[in-house]
Every structure is written in C-alpha cells, then in structure tokens.
C-alpha positions, -999 to 999 in steps of 0.1 A, spaced: 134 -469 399 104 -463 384 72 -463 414 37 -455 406 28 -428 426 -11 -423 437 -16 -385 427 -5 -363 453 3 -336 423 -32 -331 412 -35 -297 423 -3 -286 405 -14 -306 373 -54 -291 373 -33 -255 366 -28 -268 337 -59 -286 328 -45 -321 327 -62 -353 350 -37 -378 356 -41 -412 347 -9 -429 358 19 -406 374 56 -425 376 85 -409 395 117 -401 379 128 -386 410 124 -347 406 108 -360 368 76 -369 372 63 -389 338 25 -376 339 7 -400 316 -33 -387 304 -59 -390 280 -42 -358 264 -10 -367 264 21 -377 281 39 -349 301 66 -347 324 63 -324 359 95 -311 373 97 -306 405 123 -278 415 133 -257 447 135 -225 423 125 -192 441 107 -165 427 136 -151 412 150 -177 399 116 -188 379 115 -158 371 148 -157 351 143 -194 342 110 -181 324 131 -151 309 156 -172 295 129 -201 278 109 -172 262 144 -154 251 156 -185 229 116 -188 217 121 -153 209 152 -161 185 135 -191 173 159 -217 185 144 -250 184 167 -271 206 154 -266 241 122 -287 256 91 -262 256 77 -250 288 44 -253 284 15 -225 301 -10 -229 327 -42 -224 315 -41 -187 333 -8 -182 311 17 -185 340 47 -210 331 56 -219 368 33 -229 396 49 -224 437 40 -241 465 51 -237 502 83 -258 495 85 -264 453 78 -247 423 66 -267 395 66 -265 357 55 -290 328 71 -301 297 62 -326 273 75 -360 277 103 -367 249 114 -404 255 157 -412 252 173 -427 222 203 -447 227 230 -422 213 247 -436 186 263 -410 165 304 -401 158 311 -375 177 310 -375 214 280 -366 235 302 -332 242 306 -324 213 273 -320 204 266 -303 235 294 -280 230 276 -270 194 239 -264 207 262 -241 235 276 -221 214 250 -215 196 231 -203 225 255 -181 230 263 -169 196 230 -159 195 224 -142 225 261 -126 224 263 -91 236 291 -67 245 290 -46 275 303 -12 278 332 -20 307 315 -6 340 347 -7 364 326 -6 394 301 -34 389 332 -56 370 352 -44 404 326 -60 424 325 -92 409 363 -94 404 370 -88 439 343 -113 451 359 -140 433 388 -133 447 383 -134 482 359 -165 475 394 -180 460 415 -169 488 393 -186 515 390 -220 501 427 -219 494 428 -206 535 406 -244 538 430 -262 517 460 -246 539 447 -257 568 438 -291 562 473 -296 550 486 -281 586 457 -301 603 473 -330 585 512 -324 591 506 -319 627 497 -357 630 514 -386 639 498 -405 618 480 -394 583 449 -417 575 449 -425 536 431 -394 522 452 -369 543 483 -385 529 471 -385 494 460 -347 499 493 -337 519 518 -351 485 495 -330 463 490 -299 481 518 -281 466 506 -283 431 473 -276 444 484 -244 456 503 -237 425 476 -241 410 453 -219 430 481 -190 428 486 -199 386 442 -198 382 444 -156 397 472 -145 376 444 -159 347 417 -143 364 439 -110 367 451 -110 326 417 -111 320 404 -84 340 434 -63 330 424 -67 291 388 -60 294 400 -28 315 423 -20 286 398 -26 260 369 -9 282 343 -39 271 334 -78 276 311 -99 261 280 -117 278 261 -143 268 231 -165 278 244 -195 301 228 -219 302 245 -229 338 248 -271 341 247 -282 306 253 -318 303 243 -353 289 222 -356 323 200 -327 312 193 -332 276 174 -362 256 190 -372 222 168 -383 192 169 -407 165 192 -381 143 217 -381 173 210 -344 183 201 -327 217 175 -312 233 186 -293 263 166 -293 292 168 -279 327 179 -240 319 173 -236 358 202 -222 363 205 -203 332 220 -165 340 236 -135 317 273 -142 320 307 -150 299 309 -177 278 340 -183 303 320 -192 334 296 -216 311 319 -235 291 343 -239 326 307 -253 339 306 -276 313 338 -291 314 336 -293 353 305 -314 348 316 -335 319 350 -348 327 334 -371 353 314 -389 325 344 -404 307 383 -406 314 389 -378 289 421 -366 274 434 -330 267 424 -337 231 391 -347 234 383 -315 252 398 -293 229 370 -310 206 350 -294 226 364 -268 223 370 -264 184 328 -276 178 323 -244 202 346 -221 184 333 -228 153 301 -205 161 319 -185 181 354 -177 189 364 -172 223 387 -140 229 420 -144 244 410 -127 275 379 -153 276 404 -181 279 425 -165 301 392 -167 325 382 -195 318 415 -214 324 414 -195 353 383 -211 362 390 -246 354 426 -243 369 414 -232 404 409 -265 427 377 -264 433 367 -295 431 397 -304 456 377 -284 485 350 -297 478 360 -339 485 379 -324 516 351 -309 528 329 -339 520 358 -362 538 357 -333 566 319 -335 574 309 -368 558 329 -396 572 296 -415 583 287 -416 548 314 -427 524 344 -452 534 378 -441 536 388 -461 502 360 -441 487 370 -408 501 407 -415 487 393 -425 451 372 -396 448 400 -372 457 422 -394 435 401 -391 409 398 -354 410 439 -348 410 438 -369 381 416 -343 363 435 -314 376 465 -326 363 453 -332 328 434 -298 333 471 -278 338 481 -296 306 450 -283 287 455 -249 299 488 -248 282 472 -258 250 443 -234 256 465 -201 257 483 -188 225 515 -174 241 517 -138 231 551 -143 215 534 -169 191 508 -147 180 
C-alpha cells in the first residue's frame, strides 16, 4: 500500500544530490519523487561484500554493453552504494510497470534476457579438483542433512497415534521424496564425474533470483531486470534451477511450458549434458519440501493447519511434475 513517508531518507538521498519532494513506500522500494526527477531508493541488508559484488556485476554487463538491466546510478563522490548501521542503500531511476501483454509467457522472456547474460559472460574454467572437491562435497553433506530432517519428521510422525493433516500428507509422500533426494545425487555425481573427465566447466554471471517480481516490462513487452543482489559467478545450472524454483509458484505450469523455458534459453546458449545433469539434480532435490516442514515445525502460530497442508500440497504437486521434466531434460546416452 502506497504511504507517504515524511523523509527519514534525506541523508541517504543528499549523497546523491537529490531533495525529496514526496517519498512513497513500496516496501524496501522507495518511489523518491523531486524537482529532478523521479527515482526509486532500495533499501537492502547487503554487506560489504555483497555490494561489492553487486557493484561488480552492474558495471560488468555496462562493460559488455547490455542494455537490459536498470542503471545504478553514482553518488556524487562516485560510490554506487551508501551503508548505514543496519542497510545499505542504492538508487535507480524510477521505470513505471506496463501491463504485459505480449505472446510468450513472462518466462520466457526472462529465460532470453538469462541467457544472454550468460552467453555473454560465459567462461570455461580449467577443472581445479580441489576447489570443485570443496564445493561438491558441501552440497552433499548440505543434502544429506536435510534429507536426515525429512527422515526424522517422518519417524516423529509414525511414532504417533494420531497424525494431524500435514504429517499424514508428508508421511504418504515421503518415499518418493526420498527417492527423489537419493535420484537428485546420482545427478549431481554424473556431473561431477564428466567435468573430472573433461578436466573443465563453464561459469557464467547469475544473476541469482530472476523473476517477474524483479523486473519491469515496457510498452514493447520486454524486461528490464532489476535486483542483481544476489548476482554471483556460477553455472548456468544453479541459475536457471533458481529460476524455475522461483517461477513455478506464479502459474500452474506444465512440463511443456518449462521446457519453453528452456528452448528460448538454449537458443543463445546450449546447456551441456553435464549442465543438466546438475541442474536436474538441483530441481529434483526436495528442497522446497524441508522447507514447508520446517515452516509447519516452527511456525504453527502463524499459518493454520489447512494452510500448512496446501502449501505442502502444493509443493508435491510441483515435485511431481518436476521428476517428469527431468526425464524430458536428459538425452539418454543410448539415444544420442
């Protein structure tokens, strides 16, 4: 709901030479309106580091001249971020929303200004076992204790006489679940078995929570991404698994409709085989399961039982179609 807000961000806003003359909240957007302009302030928890690489990653698509990301715009001492004791700050211009009215899905387009990122950020890495060990082996024991939570639940669950609603809607799923978990680190092991094989993988700028929540659409029906906060040097794996985390909640999607996705990506730049294996890996693992158990575990003030059971219902749901898509995702070996 929009508020006026009496100016508690003046001192953040005189950085950058601009004298408010009407400030509405947007929650962390604020929508800075003065006799230069209209701005927005975003208001972010971002440490040094991360501003750091949030600045790094702005100026590297600058650098290579892509158009299709919301400016930062400098202080007037030439600094793109300004920290407080509890925020850090930075200011954009203010692009107002168009009703999106094109063809192809909102993904779709999203999936395109993705890869496109990435296709021109691409890089392949000489294969340096001992960092790639690291990583690999934190992943796994990150997987092997939340499938430990999901284990336990289930016994927490069994053990009782009676099961409310969400336990028994977890306890007739938890075998798949499991499968599922078990299926998602044989992915995650072809794939590190290849790029040992092949002694490199490729990295490419993510841009970390890509959505339709953090990008503004204009009369021609295209993007411009915003929020790059949690923008990192990674596989396209890990992003594009982001993205389809993130979007299937916005529509009940079908196997086909991601692989859209998937084909706009593609057609800048082809994923590897092993990059699929990891990122079916990735979607395949249920995540998203721990995290409504946890929610149900330590939340039960908040949400009602009914909407406990619908959220986890919800995410099965998506799981399901997910095992599905994997299939379709992988060429079988013998087929190729």
């Amino acid at each position: 709901m929009r508020q006026h807000v009496e100016n508690p961000y003046a001192s953040i806003l005189f950085y950058y030479d601009l004298y408010p003359e009407h400030i509405e909240d947007f929650g962390k957007i604020k929508k800075v309106i003065t006799s230069r302009g209209v701005f927005a302030l975003k208001e972010t928890t971002m440490n040094r580091l991360e501003a750091d690489e949030f600045i790094h990653a702005m100026r590297k698509l600058a650098k290579l001249n892509y158009k299709q990301a919301i400016p930062i715009m400098p202080t007037k001492y030439g600094e793109y971020t300004v920290a407080t004791s509890t925020h850090t700050y930075y200011v954009m211009p203010w692009l107002e929303a168009v009703e999106y009215m094109g063809r192809e899905s909102q993904e779709e387009k999203l999936a395109t200004q993705m890869a496109v990122i990435h296709r021109l950020t691409v890089k392949t890495q000489a294969f340096d076992k001992g960092q790639v060990d690291e990583s690999f082996q934190q992943l796994i024991k990150h997987w092997e204790m939340r499938r430990l939570e999901l284990s336990r639940f289930a016994d927490f669950a069994e053990r009782k006489r009676y099961m409310s609603p969400f336990e028994l809607t977890f306890i007739t799923h938890a075998h798949m679940l499991d499968q599922m978990a078990i299926k998602a680190g044989e992915h995650l092991q072809k794939w590190y078995e290849t790029c040992v094989e092949k002694e490199k993988y490729r990295t490419v700028l993510c841009h970390g929570r890509l959505s339709r929540s953090h990008a503004i659409f204009n009369m021609e029906n295209e993007p411009t991404l915003l929020n790059f906060e949690r923008s990192s040097i990674d596989t396209p794996a890990r992003d594009l698994a982001s993205f389809c985390r993130t979007n299937f909640r916005y529509t009940m999607w079908s196997e086909d409709e991601v692989l859209r996705w998937f084909m706009c990506y593609e057609r800048h730049l082809p994923l590897l085989d092993e990059e699929k294996e990891l990122l079916c890996g990735y979607l395949l693992f249920p995540e998203p399961v721990v995290f409504a158990v946890e929610s149900y575990v330590n939340d039960r003030q908040g949400q009602s039982e009914l909407q406990h059971v619908q959220r986890l219902e919800k995410r099965l749901i998506s799981l399901r179609k997910v095992q599905r898509l994997s299939q379709k995702l992988i060429v079988k070996q013998e087929e190729s």
